[in-house]
C-alpha positions as YAML, in Angstrom:
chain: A
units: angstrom
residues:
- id: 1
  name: UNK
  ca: [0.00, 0.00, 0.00]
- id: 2
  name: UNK
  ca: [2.49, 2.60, 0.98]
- id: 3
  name: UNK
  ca: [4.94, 1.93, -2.68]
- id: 4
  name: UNK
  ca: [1.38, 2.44, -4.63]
- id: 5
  name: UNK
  ca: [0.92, 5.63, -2.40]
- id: 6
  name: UNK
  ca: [4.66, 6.28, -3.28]
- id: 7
  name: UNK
  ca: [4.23, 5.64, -7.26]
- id: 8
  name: UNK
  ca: [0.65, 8.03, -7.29]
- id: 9
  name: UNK
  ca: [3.02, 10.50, -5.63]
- id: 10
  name: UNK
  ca: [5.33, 10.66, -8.16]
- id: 11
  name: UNK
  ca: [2.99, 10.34, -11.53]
- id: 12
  name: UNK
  ca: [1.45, 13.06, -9.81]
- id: 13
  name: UNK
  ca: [4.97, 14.99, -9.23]
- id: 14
  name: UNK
  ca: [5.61, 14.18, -13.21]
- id: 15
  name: UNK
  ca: [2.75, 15.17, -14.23]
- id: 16
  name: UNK
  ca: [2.38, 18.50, -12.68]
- id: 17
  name: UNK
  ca: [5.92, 18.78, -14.09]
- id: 18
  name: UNK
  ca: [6.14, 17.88, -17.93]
- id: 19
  name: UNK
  ca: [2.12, 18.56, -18.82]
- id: 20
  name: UNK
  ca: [2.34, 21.25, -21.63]
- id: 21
  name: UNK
  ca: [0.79, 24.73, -20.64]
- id: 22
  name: UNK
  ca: [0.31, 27.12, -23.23]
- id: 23
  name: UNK
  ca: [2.18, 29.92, -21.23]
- id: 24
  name: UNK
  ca: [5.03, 31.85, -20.95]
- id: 25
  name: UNK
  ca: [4.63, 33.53, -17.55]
- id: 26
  name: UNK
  ca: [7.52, 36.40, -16.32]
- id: 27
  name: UNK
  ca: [8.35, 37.51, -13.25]
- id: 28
  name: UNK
  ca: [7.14, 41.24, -12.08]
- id: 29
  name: UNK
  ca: [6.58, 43.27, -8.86]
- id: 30
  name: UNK
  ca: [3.51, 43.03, -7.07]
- id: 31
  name: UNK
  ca: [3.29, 45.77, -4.71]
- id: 32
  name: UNK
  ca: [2.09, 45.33, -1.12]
- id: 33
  name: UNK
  ca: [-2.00, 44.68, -1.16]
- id: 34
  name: UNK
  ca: [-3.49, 48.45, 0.73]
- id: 35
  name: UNK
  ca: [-4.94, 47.84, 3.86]
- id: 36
  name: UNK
  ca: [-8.60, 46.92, 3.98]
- id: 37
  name: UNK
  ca: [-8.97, 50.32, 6.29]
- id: 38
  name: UNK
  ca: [-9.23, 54.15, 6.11]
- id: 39
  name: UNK
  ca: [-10.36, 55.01, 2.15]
- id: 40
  name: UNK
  ca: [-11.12, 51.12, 1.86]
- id: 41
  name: UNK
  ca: [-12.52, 50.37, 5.31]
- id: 42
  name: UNK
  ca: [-14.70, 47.28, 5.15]
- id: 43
  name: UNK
  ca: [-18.29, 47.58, 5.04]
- id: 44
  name: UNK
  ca: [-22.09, 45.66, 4.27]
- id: 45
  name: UNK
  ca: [-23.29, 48.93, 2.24]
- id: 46
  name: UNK
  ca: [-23.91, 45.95, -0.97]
- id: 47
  name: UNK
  ca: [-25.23, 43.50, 1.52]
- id: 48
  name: UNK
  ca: [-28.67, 44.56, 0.79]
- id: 49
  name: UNK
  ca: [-28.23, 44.56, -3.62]
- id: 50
  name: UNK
  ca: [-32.01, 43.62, -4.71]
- id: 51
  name: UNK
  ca: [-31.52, 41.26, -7.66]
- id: 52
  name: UNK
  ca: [-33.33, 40.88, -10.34]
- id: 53
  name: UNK
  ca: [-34.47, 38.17, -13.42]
- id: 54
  name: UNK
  ca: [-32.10, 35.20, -11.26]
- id: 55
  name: UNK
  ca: [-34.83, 32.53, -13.13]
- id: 56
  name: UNK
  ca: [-34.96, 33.32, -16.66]
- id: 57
  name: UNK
  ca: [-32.92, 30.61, -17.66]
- id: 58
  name: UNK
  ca: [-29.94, 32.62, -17.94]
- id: 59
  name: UNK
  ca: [-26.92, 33.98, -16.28]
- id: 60
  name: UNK
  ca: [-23.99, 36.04, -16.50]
- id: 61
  name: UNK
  ca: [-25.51, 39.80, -17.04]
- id: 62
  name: UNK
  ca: [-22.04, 40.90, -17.32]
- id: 63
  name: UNK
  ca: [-23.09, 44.48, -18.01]
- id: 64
  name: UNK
  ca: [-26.19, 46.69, -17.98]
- id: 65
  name: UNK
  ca: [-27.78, 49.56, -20.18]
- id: 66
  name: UNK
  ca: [-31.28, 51.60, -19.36]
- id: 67
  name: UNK
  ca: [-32.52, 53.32, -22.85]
- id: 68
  name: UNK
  ca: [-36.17, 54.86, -23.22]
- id: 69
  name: UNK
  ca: [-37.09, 53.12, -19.79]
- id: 70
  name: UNK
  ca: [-36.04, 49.52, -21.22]
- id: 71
  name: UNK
  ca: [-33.22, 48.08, -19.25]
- id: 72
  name: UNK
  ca: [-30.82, 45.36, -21.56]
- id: 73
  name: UNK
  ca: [-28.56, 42.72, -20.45]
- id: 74
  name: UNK
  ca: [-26.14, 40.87, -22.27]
- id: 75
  name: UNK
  ca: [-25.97, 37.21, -20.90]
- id: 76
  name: UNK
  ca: [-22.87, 34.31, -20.89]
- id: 77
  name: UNK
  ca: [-25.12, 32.48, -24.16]
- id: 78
  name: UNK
  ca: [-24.54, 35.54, -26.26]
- id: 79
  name: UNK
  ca: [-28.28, 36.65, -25.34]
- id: 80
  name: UNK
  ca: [-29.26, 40.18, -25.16]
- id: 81
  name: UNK
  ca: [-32.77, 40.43, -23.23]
- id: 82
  name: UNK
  ca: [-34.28, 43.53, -22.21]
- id: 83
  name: UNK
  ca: [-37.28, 44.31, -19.98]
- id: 84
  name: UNK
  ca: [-39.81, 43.20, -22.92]
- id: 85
  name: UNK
  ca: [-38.52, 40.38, -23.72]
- id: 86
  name: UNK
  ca: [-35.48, 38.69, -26.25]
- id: 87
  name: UNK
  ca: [-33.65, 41.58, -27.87]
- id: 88
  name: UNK
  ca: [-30.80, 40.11, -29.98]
- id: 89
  name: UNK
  ca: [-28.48, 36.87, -29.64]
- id: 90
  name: UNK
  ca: [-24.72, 38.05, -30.75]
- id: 91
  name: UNK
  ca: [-24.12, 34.58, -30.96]
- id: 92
  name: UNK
  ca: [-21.00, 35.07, -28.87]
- id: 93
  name: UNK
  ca: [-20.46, 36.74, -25.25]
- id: 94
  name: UNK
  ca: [-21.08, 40.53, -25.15]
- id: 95
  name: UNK
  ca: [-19.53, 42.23, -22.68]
- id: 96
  name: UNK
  ca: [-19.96, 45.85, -22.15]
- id: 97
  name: UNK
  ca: [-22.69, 47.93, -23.88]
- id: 98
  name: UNK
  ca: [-23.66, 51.28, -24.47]
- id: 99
  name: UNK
  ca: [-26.27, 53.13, -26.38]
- id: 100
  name: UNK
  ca: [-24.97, 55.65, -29.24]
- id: 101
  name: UNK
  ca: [-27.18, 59.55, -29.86]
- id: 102
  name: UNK
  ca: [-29.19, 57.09, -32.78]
- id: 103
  name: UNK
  ca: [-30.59, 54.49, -30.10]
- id: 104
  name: UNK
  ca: [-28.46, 51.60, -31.43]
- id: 105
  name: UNK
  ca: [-26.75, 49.40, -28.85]
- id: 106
  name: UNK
  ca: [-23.22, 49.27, -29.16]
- id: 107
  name: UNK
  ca: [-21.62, 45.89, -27.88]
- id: 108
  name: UNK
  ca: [-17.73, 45.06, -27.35]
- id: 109
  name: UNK
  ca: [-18.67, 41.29, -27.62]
- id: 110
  name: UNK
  ca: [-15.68, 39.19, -26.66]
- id: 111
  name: UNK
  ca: [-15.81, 37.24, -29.67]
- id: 112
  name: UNK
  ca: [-17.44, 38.72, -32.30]
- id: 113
  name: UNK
  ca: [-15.99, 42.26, -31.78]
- id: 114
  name: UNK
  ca: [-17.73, 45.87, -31.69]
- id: 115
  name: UNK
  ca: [-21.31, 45.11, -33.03]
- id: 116
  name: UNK
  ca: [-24.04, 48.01, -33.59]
- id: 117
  name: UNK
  ca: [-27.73, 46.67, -32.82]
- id: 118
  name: UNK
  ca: [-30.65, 48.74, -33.77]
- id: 119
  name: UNK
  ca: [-34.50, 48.82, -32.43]
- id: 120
  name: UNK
  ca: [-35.44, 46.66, -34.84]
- id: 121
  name: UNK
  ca: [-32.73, 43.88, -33.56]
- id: 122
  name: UNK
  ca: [-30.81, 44.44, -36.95]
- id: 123
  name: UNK
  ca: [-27.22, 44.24, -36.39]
- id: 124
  name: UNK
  ca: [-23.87, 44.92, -37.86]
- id: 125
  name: UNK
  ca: [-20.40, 44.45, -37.29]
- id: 126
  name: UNK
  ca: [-18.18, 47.88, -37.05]
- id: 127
  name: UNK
  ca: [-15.16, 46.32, -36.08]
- id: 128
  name: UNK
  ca: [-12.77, 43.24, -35.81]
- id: 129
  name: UNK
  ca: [-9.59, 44.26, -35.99]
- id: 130
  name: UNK
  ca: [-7.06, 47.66, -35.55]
- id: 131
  name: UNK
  ca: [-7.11, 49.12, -39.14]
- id: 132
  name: UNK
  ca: [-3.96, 51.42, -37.78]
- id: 133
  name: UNK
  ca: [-2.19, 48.04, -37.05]
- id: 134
  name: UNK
  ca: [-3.89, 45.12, -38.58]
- id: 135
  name: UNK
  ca: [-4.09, 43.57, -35.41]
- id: 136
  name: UNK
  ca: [-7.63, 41.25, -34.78]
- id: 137
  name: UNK
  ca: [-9.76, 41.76, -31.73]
- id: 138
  name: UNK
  ca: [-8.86, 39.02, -29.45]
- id: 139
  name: UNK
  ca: [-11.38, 40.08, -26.94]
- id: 140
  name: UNK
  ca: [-13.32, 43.23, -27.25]
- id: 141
  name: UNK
  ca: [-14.65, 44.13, -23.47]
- id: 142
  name: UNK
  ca: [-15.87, 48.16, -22.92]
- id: 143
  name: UNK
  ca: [-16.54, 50.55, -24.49]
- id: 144
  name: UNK
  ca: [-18.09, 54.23, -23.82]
- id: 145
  name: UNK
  ca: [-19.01, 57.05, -26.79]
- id: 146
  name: UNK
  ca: [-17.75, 60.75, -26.84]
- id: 147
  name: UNK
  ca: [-20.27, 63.01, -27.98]
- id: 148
  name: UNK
  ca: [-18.65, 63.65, -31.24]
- id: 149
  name: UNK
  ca: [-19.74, 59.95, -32.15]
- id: 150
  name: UNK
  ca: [-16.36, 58.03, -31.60]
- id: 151
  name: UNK
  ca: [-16.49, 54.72, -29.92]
- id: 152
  name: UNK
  ca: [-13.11, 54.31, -27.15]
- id: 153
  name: UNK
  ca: [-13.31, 50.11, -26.70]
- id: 154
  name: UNK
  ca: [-10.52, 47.78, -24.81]
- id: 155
  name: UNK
  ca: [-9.08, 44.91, -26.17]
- id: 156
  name: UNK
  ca: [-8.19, 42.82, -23.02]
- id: 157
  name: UNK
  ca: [-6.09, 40.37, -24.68]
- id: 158
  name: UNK
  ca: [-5.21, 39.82, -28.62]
- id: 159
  name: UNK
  ca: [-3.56, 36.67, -27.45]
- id: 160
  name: UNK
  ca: [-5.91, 35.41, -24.97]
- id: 161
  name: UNK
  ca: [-9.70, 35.04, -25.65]
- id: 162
  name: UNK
  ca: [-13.04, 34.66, -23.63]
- id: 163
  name: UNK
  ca: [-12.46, 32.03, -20.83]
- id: 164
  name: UNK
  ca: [-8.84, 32.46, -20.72]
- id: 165
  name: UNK
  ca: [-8.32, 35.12, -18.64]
- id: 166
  name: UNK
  ca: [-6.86, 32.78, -15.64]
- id: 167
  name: UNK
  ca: [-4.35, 32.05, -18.26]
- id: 168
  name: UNK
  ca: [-3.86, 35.71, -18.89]
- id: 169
  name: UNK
  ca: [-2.85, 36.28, -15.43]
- id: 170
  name: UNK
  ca: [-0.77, 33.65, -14.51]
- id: 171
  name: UNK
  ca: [1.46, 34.57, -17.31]
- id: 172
  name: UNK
  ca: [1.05, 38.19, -16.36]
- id: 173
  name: UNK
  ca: [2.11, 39.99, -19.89]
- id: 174
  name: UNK
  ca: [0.77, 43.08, -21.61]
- id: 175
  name: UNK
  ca: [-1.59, 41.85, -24.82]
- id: 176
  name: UNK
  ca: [-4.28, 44.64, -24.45]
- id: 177
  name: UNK
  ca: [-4.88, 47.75, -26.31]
- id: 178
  name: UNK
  ca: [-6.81, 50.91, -26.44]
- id: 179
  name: UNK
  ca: [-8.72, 51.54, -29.08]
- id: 180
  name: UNK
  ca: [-11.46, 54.09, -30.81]
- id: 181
  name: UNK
  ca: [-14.00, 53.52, -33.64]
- id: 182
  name: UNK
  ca: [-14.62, 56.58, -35.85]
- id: 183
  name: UNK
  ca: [-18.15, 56.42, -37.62]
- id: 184
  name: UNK
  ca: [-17.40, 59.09, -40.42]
- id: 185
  name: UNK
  ca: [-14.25, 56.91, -41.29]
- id: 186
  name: UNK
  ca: [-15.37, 53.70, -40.49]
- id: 187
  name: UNK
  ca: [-11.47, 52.79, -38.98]
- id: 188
  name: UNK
  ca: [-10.62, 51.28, -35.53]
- id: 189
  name: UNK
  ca: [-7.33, 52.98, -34.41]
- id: 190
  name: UNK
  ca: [-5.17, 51.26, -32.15]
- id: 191
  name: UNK
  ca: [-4.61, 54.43, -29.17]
- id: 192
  name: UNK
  ca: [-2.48, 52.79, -26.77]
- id: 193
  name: UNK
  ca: [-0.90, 48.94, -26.64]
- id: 194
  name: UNK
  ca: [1.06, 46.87, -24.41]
- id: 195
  name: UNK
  ca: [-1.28, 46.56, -21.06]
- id: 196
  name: UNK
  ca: [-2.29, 44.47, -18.50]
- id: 197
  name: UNK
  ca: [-5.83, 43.14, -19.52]
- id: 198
  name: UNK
  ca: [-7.42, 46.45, -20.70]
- id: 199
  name: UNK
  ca: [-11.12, 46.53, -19.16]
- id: 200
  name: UNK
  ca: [-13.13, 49.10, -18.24]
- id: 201
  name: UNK
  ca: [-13.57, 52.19, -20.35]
- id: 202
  name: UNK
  ca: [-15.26, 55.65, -19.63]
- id: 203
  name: UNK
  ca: [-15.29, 59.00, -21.61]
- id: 204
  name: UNK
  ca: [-15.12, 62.50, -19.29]
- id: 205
  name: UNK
  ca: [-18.01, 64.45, -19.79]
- id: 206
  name: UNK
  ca: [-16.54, 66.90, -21.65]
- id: 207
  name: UNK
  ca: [-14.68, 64.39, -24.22]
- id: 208
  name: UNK
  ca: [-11.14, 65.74, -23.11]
- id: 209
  name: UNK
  ca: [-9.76, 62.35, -21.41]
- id: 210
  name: UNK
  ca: [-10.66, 58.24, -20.97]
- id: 211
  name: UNK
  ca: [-10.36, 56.55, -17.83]
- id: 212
  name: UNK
  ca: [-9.48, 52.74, -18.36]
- id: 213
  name: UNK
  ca: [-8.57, 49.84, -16.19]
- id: 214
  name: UNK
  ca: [-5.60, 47.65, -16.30]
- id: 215
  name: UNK
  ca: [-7.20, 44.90, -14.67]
- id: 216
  name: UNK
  ca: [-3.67, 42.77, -13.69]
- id: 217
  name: UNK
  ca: [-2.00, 45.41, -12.70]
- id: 218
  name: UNK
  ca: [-4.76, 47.01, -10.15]
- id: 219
  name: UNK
  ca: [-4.64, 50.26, -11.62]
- id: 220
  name: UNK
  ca: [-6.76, 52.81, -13.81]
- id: 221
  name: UNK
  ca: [-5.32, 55.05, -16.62]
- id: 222
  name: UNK
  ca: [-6.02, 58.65, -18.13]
- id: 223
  name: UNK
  ca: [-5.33, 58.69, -22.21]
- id: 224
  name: UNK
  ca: [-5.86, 62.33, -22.86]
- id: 225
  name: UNK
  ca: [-8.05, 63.62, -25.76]
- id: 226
  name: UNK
  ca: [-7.55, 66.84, -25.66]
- id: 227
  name: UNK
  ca: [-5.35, 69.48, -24.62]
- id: 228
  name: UNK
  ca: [-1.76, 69.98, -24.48]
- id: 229
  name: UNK
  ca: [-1.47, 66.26, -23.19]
- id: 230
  name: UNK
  ca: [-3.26, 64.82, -26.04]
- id: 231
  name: UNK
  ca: [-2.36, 61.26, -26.97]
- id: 232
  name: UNK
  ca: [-0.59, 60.81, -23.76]
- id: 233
  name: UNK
  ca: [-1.52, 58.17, -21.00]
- id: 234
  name: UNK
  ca: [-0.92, 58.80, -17.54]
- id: 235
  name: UNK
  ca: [-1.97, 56.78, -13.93]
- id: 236
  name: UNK
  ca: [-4.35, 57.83, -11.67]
- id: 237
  name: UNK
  ca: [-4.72, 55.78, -8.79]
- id: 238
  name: UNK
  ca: [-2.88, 52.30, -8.55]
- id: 239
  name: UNK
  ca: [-2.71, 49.77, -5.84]
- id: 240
  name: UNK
  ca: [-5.89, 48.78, -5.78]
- id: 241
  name: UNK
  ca: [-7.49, 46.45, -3.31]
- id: 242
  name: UNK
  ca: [-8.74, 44.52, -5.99]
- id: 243
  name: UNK
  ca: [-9.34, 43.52, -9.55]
- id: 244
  name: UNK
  ca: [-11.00, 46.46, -11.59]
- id: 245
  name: UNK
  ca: [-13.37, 45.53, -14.03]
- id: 246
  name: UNK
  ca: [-15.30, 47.65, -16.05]
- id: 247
  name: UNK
  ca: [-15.82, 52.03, -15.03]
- id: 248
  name: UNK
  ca: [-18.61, 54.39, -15.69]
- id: 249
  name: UNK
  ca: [-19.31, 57.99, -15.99]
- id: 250
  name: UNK
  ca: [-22.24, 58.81, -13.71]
- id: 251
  name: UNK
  ca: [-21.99, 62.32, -15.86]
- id: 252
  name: UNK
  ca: [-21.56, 64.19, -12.90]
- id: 253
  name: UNK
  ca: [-17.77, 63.95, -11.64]
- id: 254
  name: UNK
  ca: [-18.20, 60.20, -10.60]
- id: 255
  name: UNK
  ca: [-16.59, 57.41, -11.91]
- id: 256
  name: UNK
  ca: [-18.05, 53.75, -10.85]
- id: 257
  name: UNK
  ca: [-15.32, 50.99, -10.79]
- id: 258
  name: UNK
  ca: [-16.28, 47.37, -10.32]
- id: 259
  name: UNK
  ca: [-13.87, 45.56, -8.68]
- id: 260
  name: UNK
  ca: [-14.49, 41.69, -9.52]
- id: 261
  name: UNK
  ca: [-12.84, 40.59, -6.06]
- id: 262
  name: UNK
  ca: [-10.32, 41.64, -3.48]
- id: 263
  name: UNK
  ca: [-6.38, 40.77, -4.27]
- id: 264
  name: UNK
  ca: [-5.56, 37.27, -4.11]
- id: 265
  name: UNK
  ca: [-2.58, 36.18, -2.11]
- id: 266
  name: UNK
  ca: [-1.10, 33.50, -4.31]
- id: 267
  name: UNK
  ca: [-1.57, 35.58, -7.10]
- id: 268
  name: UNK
  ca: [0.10, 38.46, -5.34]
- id: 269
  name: UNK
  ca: [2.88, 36.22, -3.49]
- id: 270
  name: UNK
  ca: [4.19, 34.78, -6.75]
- id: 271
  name: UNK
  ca: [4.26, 37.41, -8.62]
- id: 272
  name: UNK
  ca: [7.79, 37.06, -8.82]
- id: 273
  name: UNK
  ca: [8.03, 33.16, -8.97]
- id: 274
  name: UNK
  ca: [6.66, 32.79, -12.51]
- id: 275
  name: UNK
  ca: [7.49, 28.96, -12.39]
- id: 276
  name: UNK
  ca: [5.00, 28.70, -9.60]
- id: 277
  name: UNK
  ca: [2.36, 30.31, -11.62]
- id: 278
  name: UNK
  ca: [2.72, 27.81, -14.71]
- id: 279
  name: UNK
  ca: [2.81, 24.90, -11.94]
- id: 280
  name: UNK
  ca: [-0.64, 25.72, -10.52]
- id: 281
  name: UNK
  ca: [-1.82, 26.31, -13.72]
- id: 282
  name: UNK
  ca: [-1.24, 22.52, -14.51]
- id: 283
  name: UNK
  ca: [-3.35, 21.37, -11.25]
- id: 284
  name: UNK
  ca: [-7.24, 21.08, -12.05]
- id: 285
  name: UNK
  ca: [-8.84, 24.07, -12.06]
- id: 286
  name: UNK
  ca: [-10.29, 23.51, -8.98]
- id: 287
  name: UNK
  ca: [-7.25, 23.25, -6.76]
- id: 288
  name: UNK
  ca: [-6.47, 26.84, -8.52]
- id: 289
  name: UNK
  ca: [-6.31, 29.91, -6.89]
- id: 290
  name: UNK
  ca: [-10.04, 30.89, -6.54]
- id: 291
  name: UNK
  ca: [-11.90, 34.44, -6.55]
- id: 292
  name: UNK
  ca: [-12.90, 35.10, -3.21]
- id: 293
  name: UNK
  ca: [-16.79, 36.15, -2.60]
- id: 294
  name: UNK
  ca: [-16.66, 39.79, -2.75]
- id: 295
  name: UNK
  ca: [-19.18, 42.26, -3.58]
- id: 296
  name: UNK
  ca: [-16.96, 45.47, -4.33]
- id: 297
  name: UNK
  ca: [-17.19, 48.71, -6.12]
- id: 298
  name: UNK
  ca: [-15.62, 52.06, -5.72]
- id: 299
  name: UNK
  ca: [-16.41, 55.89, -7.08]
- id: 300
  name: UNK
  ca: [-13.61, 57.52, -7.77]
- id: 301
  name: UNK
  ca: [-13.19, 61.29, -8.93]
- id: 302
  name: UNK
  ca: [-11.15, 62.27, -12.26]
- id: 303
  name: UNK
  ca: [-8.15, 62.20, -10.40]
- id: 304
  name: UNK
  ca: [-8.51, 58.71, -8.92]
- id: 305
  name: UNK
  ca: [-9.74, 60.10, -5.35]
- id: 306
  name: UNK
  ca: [-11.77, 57.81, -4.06]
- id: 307
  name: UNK
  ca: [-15.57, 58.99, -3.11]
- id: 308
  name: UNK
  ca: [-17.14, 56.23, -2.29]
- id: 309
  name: UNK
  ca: [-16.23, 52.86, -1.05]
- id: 310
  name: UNK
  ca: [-19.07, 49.93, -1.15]
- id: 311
  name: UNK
  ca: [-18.23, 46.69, -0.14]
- id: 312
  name: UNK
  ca: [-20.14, 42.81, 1.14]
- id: 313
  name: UNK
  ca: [-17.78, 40.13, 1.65]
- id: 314
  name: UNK
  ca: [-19.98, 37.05, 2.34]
- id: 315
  name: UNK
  ca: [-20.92, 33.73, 0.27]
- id: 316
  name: UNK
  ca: [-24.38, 35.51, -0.29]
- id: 317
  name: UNK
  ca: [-22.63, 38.22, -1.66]
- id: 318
  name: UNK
  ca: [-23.97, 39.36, -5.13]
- id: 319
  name: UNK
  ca: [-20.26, 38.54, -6.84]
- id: 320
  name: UNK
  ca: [-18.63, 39.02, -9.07]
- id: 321
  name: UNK
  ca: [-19.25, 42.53, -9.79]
- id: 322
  name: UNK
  ca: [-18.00, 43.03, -13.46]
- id: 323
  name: UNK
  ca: [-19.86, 46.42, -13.86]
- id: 324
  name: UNK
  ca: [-21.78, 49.34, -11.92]
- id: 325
  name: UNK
  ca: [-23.91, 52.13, -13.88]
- id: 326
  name: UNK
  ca: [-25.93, 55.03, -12.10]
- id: 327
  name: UNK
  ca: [-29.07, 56.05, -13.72]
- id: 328
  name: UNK
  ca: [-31.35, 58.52, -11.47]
- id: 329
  name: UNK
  ca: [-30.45, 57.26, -7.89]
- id: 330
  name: UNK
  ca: [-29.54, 53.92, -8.00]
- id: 331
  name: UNK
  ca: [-26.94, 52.07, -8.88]
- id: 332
  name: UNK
  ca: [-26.99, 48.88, -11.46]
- id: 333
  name: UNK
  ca: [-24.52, 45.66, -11.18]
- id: 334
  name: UNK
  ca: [-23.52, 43.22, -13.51]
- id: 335
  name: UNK
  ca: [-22.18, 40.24, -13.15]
- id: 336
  name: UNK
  ca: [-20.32, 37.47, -15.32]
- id: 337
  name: UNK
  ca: [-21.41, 34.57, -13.93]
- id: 338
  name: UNK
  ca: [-24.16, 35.75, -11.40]
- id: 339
  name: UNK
  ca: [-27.97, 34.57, -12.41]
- id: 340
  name: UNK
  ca: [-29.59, 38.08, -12.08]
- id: 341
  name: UNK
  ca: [-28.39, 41.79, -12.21]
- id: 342
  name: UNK
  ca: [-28.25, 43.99, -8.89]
- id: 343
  name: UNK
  ca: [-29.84, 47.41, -7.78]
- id: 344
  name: UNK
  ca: [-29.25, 49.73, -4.78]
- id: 345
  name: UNK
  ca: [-29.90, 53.11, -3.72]
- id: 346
  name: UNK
  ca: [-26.86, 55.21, -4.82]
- id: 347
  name: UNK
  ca: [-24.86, 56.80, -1.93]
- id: 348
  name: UNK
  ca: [-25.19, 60.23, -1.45]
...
């Protein structure tokens, strides 16, 4: 009994060590997680989330847009359903969505790229690749519209698609872009490259900057638009105590950042042992470092001050929070695996 225990041992041992994984991971520096206190003091304030269509056969309502009182929700089957009923089925996973000044829905689907859906459920495709650098979409997440039209959408990964973001960050390198869709010319320019799973995106009110998230490297980025700082990038607030998802302009000086869960310690404590990574990326994925139950979101001003901090750490916590909208006084969550989206009264 104990040389069979011995021989499982070591198939196990060589199998951990020579099964092929698909990564390259590098070392980098993982700064010190913030203190859950102060600015990000723990709190139940998204204990209390009302949530809403959990049995319509669905789930995943990654993100969330209210037009002409109908709210939409894009869904992990590629399903868009709004408040009457089944809007449109992208046929792949949309992830962020916004409405443009004609009332179509514009979708950064992760696999089918930027899509434009009008009321009649007619769609088209405006983009699948960089025309600046003939780079495909590898997976198209956010996206927010300037007034003057232009669409500003992420690219998380061009070398990692949907469902292989835990590959993304155990190897930890920069395959996402910034990116902007102008109708009059019908060309996708390629803004910024080289980042850490670009996510959320959000244009100022005035069109003169974007706020995005660089979701492995806990931080959120200003590319200017305008001004003497045009075409420049710069950070605004880094460290987070978690992974930032999508952001949204409330219109009014806040910025909404879901945080799909607090730092993970593995993650964190390896960051710098990039053989460790590729190791525990060879276990099953359920001995894998897992996403804690967090419900977290934070408003932060232009600058990256933080405003408000909104947090429920349970395992009836509505989680993971992949995106948070304001419309009138309350606040909408989406989730990407969650069966129903979220509502609360907005802070004041």
């Amino acid at each position: 009994m104990k040389n069979l225990l011995s021989y499982s041992l070591l198939v196990c041992l060589l199998y951990l060590l020579l099964w092929p994984v698909p990564i390259n991971p590098v070392a980098w520096d993982s700064p010190e997680p913030p203190s859950m206190t102060g600015i990000y003091a723990k709190n139940n304030y998204l204990k209390n989330i009302e949530i809403f269509w959990e049995n319509d056969g669905h789930y995943g309502p990654e993100d969330i847009a209210i037009h002409d009182g109908n709210l939409y929700a894009g869904y992990h089957d590629g399903l868009i359903m709004s408040s009457v009923g089944e809007f449109y089925n992208t046929n792949g996973r949309p992830l962020g969505m916004v409405f443009d000044s004609s009332n179509n829905l514009i979708v950064a689907d992760a696999i089918q790229g930027l899509i434009s859906i009008n009321q009649k459920g007619v769609a088209i495709t405006l983009s699948t690749k960089s025309d600046s650098d003939g780079i495909p979409l590898g997976f198209a997440d956010d996206l927010d519209i300037a007034t003057d039209g232009k669409i500003y959408f992420s690219d998380a990964s061009n070398q990692f698609g949907y469902g292989e973001d835990r590959i993304e960050i155990m190897e930890h390198t920069p395959n996402g872009r910034l990116l902007v869709y102008d109708p009059e010319t019908k060309l996708t320019t390629t803004l910024l490259d080289n980042l850490y799973f670009a996510n959320g995106v959000a244009v100022s009110p005035d069109d003169s900057f974007v706020l995005f998230n660089e979701t492995f490297m806990y931080r959120i980025q200003k590319y200017w638009l305008k001004g003497e700082k045009a075409g420049t990038s710069e950070i605004v607030i880094e460290n987070l105590p978690g992974f930032p998802d999508n952001i949204s302009s409330n219109g009014q000086g806040i910025y909404w950042v879901a945080l799909f869960t607090v730092r993970n310690d593995f993650i964190d404590q390896t960051s710098d042992k990039p053989f460790l990574r590729k190791l525990a990326l060879r276990l099953p994925e359920f001995l894998q470092p897992q996403p804690e139950p967090y419900a977290f979101a934070l408003g932060i001003d232009k600058n990256g001050n933080i405003l408000h901090n909104l947090q429920y750490g349970s395992n009836d916590a509505y989680s993971p929070i992949t995106s948070v909208k304001q419309y009138g006084d309350k606040l909408y969550f989406g989730s990407l695996s969650h069966k129903g989206w979220g509502k609360i009264e907005s802070p004041k």
